[in-house]
C-alpha positions as CSV (number, residue, x, y, z in Angstrom):
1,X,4.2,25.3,19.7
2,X,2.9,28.3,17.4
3,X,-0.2,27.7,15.7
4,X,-0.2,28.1,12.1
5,X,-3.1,29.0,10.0
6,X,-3.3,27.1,6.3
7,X,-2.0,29.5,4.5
8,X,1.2,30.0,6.1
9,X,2.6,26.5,6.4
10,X,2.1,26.2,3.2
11,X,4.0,29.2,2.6
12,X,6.8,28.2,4.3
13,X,6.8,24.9,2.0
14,X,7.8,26.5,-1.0
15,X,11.5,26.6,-0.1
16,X,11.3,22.9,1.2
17,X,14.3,20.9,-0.6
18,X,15.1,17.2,0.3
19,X,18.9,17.5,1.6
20,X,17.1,19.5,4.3
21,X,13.4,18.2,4.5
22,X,13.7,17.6,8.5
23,X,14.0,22.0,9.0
24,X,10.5,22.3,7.2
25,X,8.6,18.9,8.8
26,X,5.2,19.2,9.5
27,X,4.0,18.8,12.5
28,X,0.9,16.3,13.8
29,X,-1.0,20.0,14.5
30,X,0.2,21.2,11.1
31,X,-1.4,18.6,9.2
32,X,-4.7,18.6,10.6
33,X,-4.9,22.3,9.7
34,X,-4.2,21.6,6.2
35,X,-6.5,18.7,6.0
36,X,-9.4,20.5,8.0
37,X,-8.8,23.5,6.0
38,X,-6.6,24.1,2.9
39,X,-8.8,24.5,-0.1
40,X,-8.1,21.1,-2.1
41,X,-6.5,23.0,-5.0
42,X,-3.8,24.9,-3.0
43,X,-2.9,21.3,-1.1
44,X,-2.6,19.7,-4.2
45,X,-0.4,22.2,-5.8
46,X,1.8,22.0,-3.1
47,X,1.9,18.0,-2.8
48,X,2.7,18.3,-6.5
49,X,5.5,20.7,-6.4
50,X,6.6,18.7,-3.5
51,X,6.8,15.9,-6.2
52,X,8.4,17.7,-8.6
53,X,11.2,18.0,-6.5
54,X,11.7,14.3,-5.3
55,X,11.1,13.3,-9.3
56,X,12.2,16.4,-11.5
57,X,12.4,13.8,-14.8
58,X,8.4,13.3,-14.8
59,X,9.1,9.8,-14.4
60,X,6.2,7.7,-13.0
61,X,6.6,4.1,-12.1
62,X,4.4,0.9,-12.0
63,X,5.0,-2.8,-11.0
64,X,4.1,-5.6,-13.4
65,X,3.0,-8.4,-10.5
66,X,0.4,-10.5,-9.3
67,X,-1.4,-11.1,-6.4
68,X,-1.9,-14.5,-5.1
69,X,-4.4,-15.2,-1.9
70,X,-3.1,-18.8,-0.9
71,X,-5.6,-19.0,1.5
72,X,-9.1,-17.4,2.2
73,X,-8.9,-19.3,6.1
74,X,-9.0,-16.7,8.7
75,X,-9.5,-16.3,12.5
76,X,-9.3,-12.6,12.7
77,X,-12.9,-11.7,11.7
78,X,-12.1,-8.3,10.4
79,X,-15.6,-6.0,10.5
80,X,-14.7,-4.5,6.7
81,X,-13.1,-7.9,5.1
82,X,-15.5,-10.2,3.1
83,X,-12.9,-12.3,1.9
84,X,-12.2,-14.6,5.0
85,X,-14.1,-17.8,5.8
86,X,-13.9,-18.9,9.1
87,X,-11.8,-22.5,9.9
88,X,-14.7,-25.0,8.8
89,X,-16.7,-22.9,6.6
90,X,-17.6,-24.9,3.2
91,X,-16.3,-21.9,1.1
92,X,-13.1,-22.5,2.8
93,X,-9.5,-22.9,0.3
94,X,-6.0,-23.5,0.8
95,X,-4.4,-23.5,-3.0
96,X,-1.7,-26.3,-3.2
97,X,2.1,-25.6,-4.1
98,X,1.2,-26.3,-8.0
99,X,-1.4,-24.1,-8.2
100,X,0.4,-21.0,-6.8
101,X,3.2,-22.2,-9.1
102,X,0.9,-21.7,-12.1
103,X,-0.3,-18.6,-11.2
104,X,3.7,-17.2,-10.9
105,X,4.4,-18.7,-14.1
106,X,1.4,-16.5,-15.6
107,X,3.2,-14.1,-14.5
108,X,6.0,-14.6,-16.2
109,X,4.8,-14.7,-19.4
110,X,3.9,-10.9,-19.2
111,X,7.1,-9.8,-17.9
112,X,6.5,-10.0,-14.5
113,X,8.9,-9.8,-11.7
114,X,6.8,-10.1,-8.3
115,X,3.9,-11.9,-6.4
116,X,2.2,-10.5,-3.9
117,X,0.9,-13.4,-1.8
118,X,-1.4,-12.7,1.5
119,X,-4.2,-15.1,2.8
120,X,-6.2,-14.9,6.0
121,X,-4.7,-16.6,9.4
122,X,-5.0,-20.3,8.6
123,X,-4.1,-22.1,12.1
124,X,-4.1,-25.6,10.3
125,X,-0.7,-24.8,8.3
126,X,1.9,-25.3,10.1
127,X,5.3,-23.2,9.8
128,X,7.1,-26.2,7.5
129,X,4.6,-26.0,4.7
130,X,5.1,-22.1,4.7
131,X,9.1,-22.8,5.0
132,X,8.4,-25.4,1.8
133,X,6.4,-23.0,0.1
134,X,8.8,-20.3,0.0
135,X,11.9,-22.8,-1.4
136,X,9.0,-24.6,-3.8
137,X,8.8,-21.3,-5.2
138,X,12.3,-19.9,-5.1
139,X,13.3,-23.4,-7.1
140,X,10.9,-23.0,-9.7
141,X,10.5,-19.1,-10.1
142,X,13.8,-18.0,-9.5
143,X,13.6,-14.3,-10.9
144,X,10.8,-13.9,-9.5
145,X,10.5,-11.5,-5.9
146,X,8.6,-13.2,-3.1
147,X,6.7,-10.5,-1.2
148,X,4.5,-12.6,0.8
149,X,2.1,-12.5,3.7
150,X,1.7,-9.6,6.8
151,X,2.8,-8.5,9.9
152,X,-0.5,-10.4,11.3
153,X,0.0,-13.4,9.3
154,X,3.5,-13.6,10.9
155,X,1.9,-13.7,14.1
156,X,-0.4,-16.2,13.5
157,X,1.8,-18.4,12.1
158,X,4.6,-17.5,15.2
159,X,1.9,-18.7,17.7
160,X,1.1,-21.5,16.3
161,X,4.9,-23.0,15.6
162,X,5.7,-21.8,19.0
163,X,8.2,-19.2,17.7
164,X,8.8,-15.1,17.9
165,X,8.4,-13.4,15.1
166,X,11.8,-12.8,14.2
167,X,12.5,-15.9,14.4
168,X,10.1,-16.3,11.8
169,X,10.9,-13.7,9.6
170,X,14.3,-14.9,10.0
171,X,13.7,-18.6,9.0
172,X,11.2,-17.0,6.1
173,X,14.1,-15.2,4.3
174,X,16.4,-18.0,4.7
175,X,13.6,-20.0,3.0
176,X,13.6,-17.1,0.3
177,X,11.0,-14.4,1.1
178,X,12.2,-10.8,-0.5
179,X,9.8,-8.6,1.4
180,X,7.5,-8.3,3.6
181,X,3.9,-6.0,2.6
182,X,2.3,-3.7,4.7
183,X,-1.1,-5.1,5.0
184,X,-2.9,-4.9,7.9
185,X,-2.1,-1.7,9.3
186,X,-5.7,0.1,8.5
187,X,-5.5,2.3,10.8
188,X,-3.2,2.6,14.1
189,X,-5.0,4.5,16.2
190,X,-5.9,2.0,19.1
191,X,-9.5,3.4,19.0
192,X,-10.7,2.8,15.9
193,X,-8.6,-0.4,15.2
194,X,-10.6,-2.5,18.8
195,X,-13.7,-1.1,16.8
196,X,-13.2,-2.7,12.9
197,X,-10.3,-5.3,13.5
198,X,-10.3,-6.4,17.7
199,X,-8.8,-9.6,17.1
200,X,-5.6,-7.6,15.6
201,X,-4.6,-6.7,18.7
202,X,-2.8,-2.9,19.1
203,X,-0.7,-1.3,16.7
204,X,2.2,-1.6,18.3
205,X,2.3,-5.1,17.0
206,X,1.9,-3.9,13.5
207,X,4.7,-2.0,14.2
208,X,7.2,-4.2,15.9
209,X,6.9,-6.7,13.2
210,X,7.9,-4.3,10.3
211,X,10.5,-3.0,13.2
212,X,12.0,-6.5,12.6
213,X,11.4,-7.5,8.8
214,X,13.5,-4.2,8.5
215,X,15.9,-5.1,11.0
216,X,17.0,-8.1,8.2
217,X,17.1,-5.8,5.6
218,X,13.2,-7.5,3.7
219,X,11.4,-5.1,1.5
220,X,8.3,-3.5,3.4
221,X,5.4,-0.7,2.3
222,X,3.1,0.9,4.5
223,X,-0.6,1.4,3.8
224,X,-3.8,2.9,5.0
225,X,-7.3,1.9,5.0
226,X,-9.5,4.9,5.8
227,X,-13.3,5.9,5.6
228,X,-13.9,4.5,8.9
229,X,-15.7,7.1,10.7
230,X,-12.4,8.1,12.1
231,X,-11.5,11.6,13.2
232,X,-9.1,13.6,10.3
233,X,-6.6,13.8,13.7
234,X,-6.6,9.9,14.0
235,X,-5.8,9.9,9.9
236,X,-2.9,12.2,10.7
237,X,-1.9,10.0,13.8
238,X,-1.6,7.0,11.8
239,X,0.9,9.0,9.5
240,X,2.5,10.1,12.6
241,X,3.5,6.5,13.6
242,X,4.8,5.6,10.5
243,X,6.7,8.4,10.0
244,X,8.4,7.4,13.8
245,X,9.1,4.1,12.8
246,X,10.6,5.6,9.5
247,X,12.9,7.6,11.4
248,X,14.1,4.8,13.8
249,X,14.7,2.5,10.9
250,X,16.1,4.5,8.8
251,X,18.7,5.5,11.4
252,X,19.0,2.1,12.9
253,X,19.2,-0.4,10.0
254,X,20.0,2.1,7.2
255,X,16.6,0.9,5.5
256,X,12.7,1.4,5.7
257,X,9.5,1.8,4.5
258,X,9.7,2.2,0.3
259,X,6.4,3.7,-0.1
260,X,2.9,4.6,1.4
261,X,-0.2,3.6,-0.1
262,X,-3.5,4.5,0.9
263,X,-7.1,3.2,0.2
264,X,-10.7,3.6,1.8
265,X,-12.5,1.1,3.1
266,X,-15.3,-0.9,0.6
267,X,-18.5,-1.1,2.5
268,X,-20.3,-3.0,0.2
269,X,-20.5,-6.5,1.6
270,X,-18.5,-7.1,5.0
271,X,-20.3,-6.9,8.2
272,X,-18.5,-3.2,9.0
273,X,-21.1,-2.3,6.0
274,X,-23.7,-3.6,7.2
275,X,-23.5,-2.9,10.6
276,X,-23.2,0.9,9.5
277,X,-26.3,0.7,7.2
278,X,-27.7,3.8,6.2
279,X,-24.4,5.8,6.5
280,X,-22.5,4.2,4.3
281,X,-23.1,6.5,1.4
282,X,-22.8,9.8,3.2
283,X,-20.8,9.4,6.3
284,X,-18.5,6.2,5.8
285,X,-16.0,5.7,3.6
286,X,-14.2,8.2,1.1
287,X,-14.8,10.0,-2.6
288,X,-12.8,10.7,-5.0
289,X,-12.0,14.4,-3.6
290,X,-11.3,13.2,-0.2
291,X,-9.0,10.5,-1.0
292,X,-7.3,13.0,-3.4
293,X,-6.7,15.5,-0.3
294,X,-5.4,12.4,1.9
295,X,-2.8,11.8,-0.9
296,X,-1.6,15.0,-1.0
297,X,-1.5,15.6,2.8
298,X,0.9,12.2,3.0
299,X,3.0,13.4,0.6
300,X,3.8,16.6,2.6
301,X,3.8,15.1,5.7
302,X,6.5,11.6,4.5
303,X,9.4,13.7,4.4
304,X,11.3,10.8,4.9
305,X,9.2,7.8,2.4
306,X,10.2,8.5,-1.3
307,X,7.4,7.2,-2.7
308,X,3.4,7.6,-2.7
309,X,1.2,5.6,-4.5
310,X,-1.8,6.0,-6.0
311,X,-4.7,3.4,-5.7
312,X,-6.9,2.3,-8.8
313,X,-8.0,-0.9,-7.5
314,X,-10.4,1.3,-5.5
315,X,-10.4,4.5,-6.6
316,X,-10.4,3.5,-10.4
317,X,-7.8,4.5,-12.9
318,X,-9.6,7.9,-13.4
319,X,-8.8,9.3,-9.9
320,X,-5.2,7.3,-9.8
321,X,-4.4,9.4,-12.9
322,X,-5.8,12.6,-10.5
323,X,-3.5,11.6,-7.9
324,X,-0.3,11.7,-10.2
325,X,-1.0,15.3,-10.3
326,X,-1.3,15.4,-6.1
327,X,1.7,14.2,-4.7
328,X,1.6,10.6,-5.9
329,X,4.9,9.1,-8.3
330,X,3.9,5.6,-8.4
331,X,1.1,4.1,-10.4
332,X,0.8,0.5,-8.4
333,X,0.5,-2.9,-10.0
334,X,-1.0,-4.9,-12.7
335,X,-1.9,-7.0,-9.8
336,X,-3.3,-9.9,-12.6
337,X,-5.5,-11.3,-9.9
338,X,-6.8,-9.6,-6.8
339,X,-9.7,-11.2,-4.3
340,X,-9.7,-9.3,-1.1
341,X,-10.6,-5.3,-2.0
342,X,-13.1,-6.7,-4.6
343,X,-15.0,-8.7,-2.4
344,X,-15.8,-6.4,-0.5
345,X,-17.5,-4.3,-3.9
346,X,-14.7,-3.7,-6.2
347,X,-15.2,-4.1,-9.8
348,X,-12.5,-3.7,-11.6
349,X,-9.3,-6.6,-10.5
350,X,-6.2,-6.0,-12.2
351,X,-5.1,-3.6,-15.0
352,X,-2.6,-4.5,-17.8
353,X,0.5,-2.6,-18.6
354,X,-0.6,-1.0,-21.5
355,X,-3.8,0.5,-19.2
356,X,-1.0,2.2,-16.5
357,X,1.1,3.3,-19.2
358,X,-1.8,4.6,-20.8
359,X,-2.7,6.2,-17.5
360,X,0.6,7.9,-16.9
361,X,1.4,9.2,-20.2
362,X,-1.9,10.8,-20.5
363,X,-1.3,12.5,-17.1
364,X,1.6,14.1,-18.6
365,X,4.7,12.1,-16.8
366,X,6.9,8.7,-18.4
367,X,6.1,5.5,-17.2
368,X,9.0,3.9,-16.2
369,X,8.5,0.1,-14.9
370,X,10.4,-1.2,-11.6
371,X,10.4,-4.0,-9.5
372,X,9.8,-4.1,-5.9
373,X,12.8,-2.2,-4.5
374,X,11.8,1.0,-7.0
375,X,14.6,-0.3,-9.1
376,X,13.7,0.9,-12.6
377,X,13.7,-1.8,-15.1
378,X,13.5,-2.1,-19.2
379,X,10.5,-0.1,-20.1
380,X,9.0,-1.2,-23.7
381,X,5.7,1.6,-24.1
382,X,3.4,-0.4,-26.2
383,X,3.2,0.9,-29.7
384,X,0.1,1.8,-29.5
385,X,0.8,4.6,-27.3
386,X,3.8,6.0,-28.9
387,X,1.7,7.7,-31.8
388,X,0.9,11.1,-31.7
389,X,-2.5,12.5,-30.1
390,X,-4.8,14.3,-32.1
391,X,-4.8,17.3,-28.5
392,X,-1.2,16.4,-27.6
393,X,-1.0,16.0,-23.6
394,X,0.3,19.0,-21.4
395,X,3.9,17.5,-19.9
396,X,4.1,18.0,-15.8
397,X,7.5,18.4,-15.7
């Protein structure tokens, strides 16, 4: 294959349009160049043009949801996560069906329209009380999407009912469950993941999971943890397997991935952290400018996932509103609750709509609300945000 420098495959980007987005596709070799060396403001102009053309109406979306952590039991022992307890641990909890229930009805009162629920792999529940979760729920929160648990937490629970996976997923949807989140993937190189996360076994598991929560047609997303000490090629790898299974899904079950979202690693309080002492502020991890080139390099590079979101959770509102203007169209969640990024140093755990719409309209774009499909829904913008500014915002589109 023909190397080419920076400056020319971004060149040939210009005339990229979606009807025929597989003649200009970058290749693995393509976008390490542009993430070893494009200047940061030529990338980002072209993730954002890119945009532009997926979402020429300036609209930006965000979800109104909540996260729920049923459980913080976990056998895993993930270096970077400072959430789990081990089985026995006196810090150990398992919320009951009542509890979740009140958390979902929380959500309700705000608007809401999904949870988020993800806990740690508990081997004391067994698969009923996940089966009479799901319907508890379903019965009592009807409108309500159920986007629960991960490809590892399907695992664990498959080994310990004696089951595949797909028989689990299968069961789980019966039982209710709308979709199926991407957490866990971090990154799929096999290097660095028997490093931070041994116990999760190789990415191809990752993968064949979502494979088969796609396969029966259940909402998934895609994410990446990075700031690892991993090599820019093994970033661009983990794109590269994503983009595969994209491909094959999209082809085979008419269906896939609906976005990408991407995060570095907290370093604050998890063993990863300490372990690395020392590096942590110059070597580990990501800023704000390279997690604003990493979201412009997926947005070239997912010619075939619609949508890129930005993180706040991590990043903080500031840099998400950066990212709007790099390649990013979605503005994530409310969230309401979150426990797992913020124990390992977060500060800030859930934003209210009025904060994202705040965030988007002051980037320039309309916020646009949706549910978990990228459906848009009813958008009221508060009215405190519909007066005129005293240095009226530039539009970006």
């Amino acid at each position: 294959m023909k190397f080419m420098a920076w400056q020319d495959i971004l060149r040939q980007l210009t005339d990229w349009t979606e009807d025929a987005a597989i003649n200009y596709r970058l290749s693995v070799e393509d976008a390490v160049e542009l993430y070893e060396h494009a200047p940061l403001h030529e990338l980002t102009i072209a993730a954002n043009h890119r945009r532009s053309k997926l979402f020429p109406d300036g609209k930006v979306t965000y979800l109104v949801d909540r996260n729920v952590n049923y459980t913080n039991v976990c056998t895993i022992n993930c270096q970077f996560c400072s959430f789990y307890r081990a089985p026995g641990h006196e810090e150990n909890y398992t919320q009951t069906f009542e509890e979740i229930s009140a958390r979902v009805t929380e959500l309700e009162h705000i608007g809401g329209s999904r949870i988020l629920m993800q806990g740690g792999v508990n081997p004391n529940l067994d698969f009923n009380w996940y089966i009479d979760l799901l319907q508890y729920l379903v019965k009592h929160h009807p409108s309500i999407q159920l986007d629960c648990f991960s490809p590892i937490e399907i695992e664990g629970i498959a080994e310990v009912a004696g089951m595949s996976t797909l028989e689990v997923l299968t069961q789980f949807k019966a039982a209710g469950l709308h979709g199926l989140p991407g957490g866990g993937a971090e990154m799929l190189v096999e290097e660095v993941r028997r490093d931070v996360s041994p116990k999760k076994g190789d990415p191809a598991n990752w993968l064949r999971v979502m494979s088969e929560a796609q396969s029966l047609g259940l909402t998934t997303s895609a994410t990446n943890v990075f700031g690892f000490g991993e090599t820019l090629r093994q970033r661009v790898l983990h794109m590269d397997k994503i983009r595969q299974l994209q491909d094959r899904s999209l082809r085979d079950y008419n269906t896939g991935f609906t976005s990408f979202i991407a995060w570095p690693v907290q370093l604050e309080s998890n063993t990863f952290g300490k372990r690395n002492r020392g590096k942590n502020k110059h070597v580990l991890g990501a800023g704000p400018t390279e997690y604003i080139r990493h979201i412009a390099i997926s947005r070239l590079f997912f010619d075939n996932i619609r949508s890129i979101q930005a993180s706040w959770p991590t990043m903080g509102l500031g840099v998400a509103q950066m990212a709007l203007l790099s390649g990013a169209n979605d503005a994530g969640s409310t969230m309401m609750e979150e426990n797992v990024v913020s124990a390992s140093g977060t500060t800030k755990l859930s934003a209210s709509e009025i904060e994202l719409q705040n965030t988007i309209l002051r980037a320039g774009f309309i916020p646009v609300k949706r549910d978990s499909d990228y459906r848009y829904l009813t958008t009221d913008i508060h009215r405190e945000l519909s007066r005129e500014l005293a240095a009226p915002i530039p539009l970006q589109y």
